[in-house]
N, CA, C and O of each residue as an XYZ file, in Angstrom:
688
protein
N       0.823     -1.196      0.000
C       0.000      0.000      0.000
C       0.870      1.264      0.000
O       0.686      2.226     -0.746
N       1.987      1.136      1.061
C       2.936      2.251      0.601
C       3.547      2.706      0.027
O       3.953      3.868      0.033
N       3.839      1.488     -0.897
C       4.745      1.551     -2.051
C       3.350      2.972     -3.169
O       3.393      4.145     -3.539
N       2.296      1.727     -3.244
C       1.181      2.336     -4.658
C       1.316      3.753     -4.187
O       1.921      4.371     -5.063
N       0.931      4.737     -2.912
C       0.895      5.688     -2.443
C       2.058      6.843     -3.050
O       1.934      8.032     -3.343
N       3.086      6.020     -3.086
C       4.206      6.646     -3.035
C       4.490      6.948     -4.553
O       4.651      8.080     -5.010
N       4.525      5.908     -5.189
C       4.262      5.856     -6.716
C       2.876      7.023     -7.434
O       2.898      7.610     -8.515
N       1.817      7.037     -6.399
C       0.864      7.756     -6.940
C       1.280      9.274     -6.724
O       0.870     10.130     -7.508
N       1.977      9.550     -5.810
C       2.685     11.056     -5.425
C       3.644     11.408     -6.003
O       3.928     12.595     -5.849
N       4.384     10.731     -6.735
C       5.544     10.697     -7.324
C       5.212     11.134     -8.934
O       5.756     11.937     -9.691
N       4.004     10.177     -9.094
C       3.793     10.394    -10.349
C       2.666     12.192    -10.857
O       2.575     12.758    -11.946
N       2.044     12.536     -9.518
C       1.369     13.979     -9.058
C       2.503     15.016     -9.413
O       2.491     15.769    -10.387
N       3.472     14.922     -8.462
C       4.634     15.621     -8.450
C       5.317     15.983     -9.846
O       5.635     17.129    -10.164
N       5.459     15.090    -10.465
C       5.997     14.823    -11.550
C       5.223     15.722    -13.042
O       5.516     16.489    -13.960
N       4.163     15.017    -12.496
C       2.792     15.755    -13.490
C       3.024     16.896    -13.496
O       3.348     17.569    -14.474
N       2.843     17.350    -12.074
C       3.079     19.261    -12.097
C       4.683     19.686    -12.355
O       5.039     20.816    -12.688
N       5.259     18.948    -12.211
C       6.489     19.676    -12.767
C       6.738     19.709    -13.871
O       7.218     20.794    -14.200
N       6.603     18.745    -14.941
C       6.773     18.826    -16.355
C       5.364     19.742    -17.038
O       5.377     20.120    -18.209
N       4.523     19.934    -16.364
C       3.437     20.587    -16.574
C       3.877     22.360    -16.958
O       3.288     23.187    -17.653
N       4.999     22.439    -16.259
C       5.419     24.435    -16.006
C       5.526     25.170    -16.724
O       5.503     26.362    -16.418
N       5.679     24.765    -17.907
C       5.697     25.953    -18.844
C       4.179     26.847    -18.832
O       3.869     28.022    -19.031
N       3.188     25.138    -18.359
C       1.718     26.561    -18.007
C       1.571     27.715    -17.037
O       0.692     28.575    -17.080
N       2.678     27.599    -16.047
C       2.481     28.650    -15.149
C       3.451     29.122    -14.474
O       3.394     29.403    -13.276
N       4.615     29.269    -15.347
C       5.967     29.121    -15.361
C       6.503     30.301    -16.534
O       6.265     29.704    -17.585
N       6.928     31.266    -16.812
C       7.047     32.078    -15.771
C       6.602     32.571    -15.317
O       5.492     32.631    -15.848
N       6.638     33.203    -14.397
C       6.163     34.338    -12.746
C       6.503     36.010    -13.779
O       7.435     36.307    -14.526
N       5.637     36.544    -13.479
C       5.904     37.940    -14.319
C       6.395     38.355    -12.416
O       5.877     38.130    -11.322
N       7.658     39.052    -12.909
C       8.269     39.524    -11.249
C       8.370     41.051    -11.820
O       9.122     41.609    -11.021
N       7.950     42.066    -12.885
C       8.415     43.035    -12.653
C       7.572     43.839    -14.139
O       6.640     43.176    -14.593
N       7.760     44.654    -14.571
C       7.072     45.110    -15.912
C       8.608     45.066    -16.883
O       9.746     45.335    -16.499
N       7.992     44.490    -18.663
C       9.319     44.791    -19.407
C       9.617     45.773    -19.710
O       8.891     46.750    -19.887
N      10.790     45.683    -19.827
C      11.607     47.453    -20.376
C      11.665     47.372    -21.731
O      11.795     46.325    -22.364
N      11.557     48.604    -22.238
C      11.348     48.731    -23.734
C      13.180     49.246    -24.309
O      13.968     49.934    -23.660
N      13.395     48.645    -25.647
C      14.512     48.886    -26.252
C      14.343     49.405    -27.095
O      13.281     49.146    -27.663
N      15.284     50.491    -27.744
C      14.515     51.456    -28.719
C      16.072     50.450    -29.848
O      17.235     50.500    -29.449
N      15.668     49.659    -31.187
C      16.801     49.008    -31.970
C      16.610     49.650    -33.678
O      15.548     49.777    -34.288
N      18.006     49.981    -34.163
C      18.336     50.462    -35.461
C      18.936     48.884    -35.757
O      19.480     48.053    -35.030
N      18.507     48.905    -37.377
C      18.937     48.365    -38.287
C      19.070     48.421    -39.811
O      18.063     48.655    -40.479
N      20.363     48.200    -40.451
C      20.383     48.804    -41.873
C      20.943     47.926    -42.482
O      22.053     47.461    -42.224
N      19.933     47.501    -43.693
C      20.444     46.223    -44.090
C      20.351     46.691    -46.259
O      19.899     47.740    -46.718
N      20.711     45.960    -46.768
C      21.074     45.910    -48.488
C      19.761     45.673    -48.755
O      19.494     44.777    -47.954
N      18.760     45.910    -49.381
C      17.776     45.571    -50.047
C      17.345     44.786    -50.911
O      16.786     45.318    -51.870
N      17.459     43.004    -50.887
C      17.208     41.968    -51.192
C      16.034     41.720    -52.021
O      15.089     42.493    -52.179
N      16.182     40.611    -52.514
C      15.146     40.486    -53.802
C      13.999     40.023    -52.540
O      12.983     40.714    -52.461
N      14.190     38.709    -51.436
C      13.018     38.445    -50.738
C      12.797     39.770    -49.724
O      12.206     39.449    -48.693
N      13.057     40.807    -49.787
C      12.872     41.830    -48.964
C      11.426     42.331    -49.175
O      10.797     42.028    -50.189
N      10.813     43.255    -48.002
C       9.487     43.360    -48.489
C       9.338     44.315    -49.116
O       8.222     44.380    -49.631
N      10.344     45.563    -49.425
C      10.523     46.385    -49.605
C      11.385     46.427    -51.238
O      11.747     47.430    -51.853
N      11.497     45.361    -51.527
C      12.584     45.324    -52.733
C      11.852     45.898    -54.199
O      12.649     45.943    -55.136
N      10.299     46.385    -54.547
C       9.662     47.050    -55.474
C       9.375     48.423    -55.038
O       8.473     48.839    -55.765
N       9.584     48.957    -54.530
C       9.799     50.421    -54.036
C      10.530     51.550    -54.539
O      11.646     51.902    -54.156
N       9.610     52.261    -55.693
C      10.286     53.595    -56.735
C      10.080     54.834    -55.735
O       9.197     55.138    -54.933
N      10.881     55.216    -56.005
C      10.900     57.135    -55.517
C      10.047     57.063    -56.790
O      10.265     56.298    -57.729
N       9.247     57.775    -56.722
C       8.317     58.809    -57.060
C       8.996     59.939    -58.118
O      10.101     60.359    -57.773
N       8.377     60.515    -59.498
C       9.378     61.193    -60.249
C       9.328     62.800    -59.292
O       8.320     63.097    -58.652
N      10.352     63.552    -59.330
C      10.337     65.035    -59.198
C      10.161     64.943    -56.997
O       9.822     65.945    -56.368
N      10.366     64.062    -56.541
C      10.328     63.931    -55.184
C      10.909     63.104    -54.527
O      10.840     61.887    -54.700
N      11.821     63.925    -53.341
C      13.316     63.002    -52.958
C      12.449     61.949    -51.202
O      13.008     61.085    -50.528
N      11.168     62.468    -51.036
C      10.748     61.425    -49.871
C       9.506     61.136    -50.082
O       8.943     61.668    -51.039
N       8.814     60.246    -49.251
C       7.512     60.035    -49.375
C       7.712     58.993    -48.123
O       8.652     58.592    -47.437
N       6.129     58.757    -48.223
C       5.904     58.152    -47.038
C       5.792     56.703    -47.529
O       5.305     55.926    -46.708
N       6.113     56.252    -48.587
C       6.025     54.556    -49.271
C       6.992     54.756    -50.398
O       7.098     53.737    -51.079
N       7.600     55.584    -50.730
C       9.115     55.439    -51.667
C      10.637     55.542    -51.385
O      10.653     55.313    -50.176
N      11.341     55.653    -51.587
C      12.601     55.953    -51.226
C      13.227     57.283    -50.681
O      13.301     58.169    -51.532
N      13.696     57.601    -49.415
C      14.701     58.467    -48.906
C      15.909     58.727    -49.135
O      16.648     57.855    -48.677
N      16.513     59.677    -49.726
C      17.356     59.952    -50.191
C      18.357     59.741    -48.879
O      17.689     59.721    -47.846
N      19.507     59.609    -48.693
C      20.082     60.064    -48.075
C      20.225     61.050    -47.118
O      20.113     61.004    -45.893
N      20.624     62.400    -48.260
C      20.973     63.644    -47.678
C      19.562     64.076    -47.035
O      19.355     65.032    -46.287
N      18.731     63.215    -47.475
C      17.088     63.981    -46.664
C      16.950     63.751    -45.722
O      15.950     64.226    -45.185
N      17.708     63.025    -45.054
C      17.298     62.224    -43.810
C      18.264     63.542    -43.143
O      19.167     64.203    -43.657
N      17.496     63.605    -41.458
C      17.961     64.571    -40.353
C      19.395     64.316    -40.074
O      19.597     63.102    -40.072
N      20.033     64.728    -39.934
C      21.661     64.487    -39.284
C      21.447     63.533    -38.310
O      22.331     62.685    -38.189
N      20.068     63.440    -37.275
C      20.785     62.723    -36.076
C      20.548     60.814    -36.501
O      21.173     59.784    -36.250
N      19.009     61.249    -37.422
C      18.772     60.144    -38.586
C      19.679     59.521    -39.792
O      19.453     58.487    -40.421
N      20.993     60.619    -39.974
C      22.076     59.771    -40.824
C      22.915     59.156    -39.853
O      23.344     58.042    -40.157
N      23.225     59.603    -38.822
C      23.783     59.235    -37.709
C      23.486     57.696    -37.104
O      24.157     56.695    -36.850
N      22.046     58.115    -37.023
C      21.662     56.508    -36.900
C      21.943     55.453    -37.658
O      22.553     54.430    -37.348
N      21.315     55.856    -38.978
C      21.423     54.870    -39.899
C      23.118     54.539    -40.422
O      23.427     53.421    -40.833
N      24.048     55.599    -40.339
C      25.923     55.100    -40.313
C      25.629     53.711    -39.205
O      25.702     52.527    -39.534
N      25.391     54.082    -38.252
C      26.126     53.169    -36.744
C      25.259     52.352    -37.073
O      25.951     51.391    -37.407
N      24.015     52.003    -37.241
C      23.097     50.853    -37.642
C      23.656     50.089    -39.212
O      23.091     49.162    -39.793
N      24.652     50.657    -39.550
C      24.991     50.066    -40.908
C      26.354     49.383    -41.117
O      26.720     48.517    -41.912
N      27.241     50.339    -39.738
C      28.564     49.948    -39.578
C      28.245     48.703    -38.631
O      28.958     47.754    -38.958
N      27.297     48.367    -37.429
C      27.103     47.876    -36.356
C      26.364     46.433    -37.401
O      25.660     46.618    -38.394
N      26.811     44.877    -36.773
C      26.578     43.975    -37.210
C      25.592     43.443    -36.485
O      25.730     42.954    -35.364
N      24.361     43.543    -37.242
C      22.728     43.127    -36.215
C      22.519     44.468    -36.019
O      21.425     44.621    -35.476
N      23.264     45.843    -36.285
C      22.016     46.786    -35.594
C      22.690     47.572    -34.134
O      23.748     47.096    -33.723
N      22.285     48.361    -33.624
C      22.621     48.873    -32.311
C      21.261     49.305    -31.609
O      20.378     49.797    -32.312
N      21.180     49.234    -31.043
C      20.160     49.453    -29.535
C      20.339     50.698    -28.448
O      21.423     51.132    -28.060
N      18.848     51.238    -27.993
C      19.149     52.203    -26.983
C      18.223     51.863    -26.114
O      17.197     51.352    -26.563
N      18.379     52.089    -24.479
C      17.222     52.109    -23.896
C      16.648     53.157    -23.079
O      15.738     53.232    -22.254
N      17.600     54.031    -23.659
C      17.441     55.530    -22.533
C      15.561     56.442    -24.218
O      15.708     56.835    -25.375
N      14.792     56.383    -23.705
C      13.860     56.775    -24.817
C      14.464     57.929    -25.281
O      14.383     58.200    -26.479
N      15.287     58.925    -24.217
C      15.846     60.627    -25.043
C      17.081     60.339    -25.648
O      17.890     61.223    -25.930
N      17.334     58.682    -25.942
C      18.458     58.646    -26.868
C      17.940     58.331    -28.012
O      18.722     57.731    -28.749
N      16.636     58.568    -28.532
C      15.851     57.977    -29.625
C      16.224     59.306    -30.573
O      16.477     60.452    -30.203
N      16.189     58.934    -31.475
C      15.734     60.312    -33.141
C      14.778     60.305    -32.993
O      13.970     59.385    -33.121
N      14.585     61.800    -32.549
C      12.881     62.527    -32.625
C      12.403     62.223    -34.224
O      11.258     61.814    -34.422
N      13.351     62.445    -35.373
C      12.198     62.377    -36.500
C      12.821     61.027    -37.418
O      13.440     60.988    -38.482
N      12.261     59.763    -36.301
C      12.526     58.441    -36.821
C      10.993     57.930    -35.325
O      10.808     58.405    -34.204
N      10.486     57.186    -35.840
C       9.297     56.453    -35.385
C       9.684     55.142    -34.902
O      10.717     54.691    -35.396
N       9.180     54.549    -34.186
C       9.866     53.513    -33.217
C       8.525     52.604    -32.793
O       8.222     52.725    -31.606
N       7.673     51.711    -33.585
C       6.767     50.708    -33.242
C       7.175     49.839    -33.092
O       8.309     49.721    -33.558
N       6.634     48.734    -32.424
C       6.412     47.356    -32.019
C       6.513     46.857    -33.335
O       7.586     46.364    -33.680
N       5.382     46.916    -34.279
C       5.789     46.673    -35.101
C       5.447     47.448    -36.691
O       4.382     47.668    -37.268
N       6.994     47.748    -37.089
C       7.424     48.404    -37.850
C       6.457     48.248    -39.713
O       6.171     47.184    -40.262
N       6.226     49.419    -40.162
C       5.709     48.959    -41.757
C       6.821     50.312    -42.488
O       7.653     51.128    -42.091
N       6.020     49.777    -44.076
C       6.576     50.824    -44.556
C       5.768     52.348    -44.436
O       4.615     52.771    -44.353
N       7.101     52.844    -44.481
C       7.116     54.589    -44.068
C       6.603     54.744    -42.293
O       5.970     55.749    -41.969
N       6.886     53.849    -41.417
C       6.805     53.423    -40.073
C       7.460     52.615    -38.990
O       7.072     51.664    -38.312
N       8.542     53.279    -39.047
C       9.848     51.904    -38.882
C      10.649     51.258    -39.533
O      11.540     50.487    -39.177
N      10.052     51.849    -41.272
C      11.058     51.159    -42.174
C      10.969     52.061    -43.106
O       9.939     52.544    -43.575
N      12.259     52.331    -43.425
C      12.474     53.432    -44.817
C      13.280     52.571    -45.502
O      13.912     51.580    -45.136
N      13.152     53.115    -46.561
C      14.009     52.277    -47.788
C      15.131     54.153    -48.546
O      14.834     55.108    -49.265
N      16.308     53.721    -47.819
C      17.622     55.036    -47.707
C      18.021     54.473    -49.298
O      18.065     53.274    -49.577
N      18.196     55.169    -49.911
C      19.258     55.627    -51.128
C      20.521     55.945    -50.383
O      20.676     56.855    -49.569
N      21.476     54.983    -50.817
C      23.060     55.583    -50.074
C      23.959     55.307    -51.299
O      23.879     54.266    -51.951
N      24.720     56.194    -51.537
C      25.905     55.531    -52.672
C      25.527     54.530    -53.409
O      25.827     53.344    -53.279
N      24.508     55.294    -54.602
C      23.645     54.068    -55.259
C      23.359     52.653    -54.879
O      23.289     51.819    -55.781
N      23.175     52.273    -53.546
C      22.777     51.528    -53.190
C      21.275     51.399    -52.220
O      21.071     52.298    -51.404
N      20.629     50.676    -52.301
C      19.203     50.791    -51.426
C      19.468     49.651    -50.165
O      19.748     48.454    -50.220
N      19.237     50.636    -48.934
C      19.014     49.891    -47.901
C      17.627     49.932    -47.104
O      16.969     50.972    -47.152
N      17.219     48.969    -46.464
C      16.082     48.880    -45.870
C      16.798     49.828    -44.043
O      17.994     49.875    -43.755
N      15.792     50.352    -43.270
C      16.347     51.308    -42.343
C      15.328     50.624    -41.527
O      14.199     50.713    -42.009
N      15.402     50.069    -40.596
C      14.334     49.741    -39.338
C      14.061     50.288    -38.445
O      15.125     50.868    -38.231
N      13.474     50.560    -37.756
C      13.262     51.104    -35.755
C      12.137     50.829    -35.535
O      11.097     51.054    -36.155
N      12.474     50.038    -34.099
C      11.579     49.252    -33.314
C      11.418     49.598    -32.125
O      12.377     50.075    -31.517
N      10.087     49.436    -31.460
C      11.039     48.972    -30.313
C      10.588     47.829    -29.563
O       9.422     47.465    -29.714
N      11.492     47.103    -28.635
C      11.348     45.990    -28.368
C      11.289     45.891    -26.941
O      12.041     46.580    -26.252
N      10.185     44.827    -26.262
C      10.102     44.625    -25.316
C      11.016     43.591    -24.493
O      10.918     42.367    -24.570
N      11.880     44.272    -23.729
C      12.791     42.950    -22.996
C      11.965     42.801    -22.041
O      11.302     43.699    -21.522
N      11.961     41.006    -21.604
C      11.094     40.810    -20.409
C      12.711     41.158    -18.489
O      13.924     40.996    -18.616
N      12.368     41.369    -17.839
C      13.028     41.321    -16.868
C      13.907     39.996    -16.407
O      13.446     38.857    -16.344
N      14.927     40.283    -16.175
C      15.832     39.457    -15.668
C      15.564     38.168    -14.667
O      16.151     37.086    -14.679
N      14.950     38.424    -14.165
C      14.365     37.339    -13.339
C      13.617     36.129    -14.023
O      13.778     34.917    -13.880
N      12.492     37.059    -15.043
C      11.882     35.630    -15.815
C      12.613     35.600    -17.013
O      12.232     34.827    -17.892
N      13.976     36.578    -17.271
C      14.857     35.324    -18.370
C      15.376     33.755    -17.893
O      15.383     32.696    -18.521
N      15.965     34.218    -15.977
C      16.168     33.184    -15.576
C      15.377     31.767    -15.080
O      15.865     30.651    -14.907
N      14.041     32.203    -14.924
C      13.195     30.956    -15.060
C      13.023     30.541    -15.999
O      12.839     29.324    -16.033
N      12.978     31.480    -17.546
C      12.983     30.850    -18.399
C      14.159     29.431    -19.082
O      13.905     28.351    -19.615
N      15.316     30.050    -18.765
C      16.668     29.114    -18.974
C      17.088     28.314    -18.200
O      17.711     27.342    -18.625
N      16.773     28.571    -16.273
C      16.740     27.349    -15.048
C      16.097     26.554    -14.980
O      16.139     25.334    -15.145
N      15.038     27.674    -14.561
C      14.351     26.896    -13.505
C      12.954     26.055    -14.249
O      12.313     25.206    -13.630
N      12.684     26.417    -15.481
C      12.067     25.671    -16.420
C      12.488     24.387    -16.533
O      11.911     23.324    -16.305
N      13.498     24.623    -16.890
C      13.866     23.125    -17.738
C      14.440     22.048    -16.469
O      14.218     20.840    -16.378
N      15.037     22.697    -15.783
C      15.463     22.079    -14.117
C      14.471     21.368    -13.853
O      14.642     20.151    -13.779
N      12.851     22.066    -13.590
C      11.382     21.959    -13.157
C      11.143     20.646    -13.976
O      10.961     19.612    -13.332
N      11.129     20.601    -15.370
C      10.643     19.835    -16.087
C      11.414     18.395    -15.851
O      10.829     17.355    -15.549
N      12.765     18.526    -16.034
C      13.680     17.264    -15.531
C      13.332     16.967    -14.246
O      13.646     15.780    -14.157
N      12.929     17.266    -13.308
C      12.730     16.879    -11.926
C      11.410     16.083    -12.030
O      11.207     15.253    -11.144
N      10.396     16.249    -13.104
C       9.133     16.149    -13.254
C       9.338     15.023    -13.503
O       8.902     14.244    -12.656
N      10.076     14.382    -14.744
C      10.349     13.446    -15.801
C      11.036     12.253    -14.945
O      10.644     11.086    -14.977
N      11.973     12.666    -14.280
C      12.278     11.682    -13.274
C      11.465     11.045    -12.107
O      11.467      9.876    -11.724
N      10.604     12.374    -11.532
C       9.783     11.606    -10.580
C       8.806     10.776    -11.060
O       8.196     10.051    -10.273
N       8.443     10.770    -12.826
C       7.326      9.932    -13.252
C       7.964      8.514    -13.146
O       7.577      7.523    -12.527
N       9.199      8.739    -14.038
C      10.072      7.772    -14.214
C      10.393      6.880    -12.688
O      10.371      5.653    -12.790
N      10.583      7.274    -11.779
C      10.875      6.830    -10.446
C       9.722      5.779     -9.964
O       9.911      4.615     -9.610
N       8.079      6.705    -10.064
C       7.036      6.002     -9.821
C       6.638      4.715    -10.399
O       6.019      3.741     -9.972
N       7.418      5.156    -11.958
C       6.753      3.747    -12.606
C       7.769      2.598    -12.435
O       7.396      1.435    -12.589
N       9.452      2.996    -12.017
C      10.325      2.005    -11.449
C       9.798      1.500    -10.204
O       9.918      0.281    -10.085
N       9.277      2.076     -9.292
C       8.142      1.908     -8.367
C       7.169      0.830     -8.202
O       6.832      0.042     -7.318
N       6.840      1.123     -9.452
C       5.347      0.136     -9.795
C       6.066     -1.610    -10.303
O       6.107     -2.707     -9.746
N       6.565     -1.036    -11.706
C       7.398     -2.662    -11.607
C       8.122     -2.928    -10.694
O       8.360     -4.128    -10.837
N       8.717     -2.516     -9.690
C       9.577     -3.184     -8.998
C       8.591     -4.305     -7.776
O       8.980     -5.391     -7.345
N       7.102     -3.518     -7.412
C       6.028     -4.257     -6.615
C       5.588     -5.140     -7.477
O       5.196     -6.273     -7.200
N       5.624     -4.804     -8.198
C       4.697     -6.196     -9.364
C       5.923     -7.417     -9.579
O       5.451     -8.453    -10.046
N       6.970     -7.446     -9.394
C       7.707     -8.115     -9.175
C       8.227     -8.841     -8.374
O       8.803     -9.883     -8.685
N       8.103     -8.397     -7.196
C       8.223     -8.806     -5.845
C       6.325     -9.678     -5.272
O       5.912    -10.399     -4.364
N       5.970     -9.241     -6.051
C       4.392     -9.678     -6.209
C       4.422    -11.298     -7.005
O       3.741    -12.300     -6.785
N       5.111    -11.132     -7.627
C       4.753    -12.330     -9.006
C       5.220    -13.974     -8.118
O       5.485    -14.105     -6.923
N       5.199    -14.676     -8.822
C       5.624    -16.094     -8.102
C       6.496    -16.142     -9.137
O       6.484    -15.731    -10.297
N       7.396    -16.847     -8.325
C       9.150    -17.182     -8.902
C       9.386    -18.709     -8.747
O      10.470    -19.202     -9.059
């Protein structure tokens, strides 16, 4: 009887631990927002890769940006987002370019310009992105998967459990 008991708790235990990703992580704090540049070559699968300037007009809100049109602190960006591999990131918001737009998620003429640079077309991004807090990165990468292995074993344990009584049960 103590054995089945033990096996039946084992296998409870177990249940809820491999179970955690349902209630796993713990929100411990609100996310912080990242304000991210990126400047990339303008690719044939790009979404942006049929995109004319317009005749007799160097911007628009769905064609191409010239370069020199863009604000100084906006060429600025887009250099270091072009020299920078993946992009560069801010999280201070008054380190953002006032005349560059920064959504969740980005469209064209909204996070994404398509820059004319040295006859070349680049796609220009800004986002911004929600980091979750430090704490539930670390449940996400510990104490998750820790949780889940602890789970997997205690099933595993119960059912070594179970055959081992059914064995000691049997006639030999």
């Amino acid at each position: 009887m103590r054995t089945r008991l033990a096996a039946a708790g084992l296998v409870a235990v177990g249940v809820l631990l491999m179970a955690n990703p349902l209630y796993l992580p713990v929100p411990v704090g609100e996310p912080s927002p990242a304000y991210t540049h990126t400047a990339q070559p303008v690719g044939d699968g790009s979404p942006v890769a049929g995109v004319d300037a317009p005749d007799g007009e160097s911007e628009t809100a769905d064609g191409v940006v010239d370069y020199a049109d863009l604000d100084p602190a906006a060429r600025d960006a887009f250099d270091r987002a072009l020299d920078a591999e993946g992009g560069f990131g801010v999280e201070d918001p008054d380190a953002r370019v006032d005349s560059l737009s920064y959504p969740t998620d980005p469209s064209l003429g909204d996070g994404l310009l398509v820059v004319e640079h040295e006859g070349e077309r680049y796609e220009f991004w800004t986002r911004t992105v929600e980091r979750e807090p430090g704490a539930v990165v670390a449940q996400r990468i510990a104490v998750q998967p820790v949780a889940f292995l602890a789970g997997f074993f205690a099933v595993t344990a119960a059912a070594a459990l179970g055959v081992r009584q059914r064995s000691n049960r049997s006639p030999k």
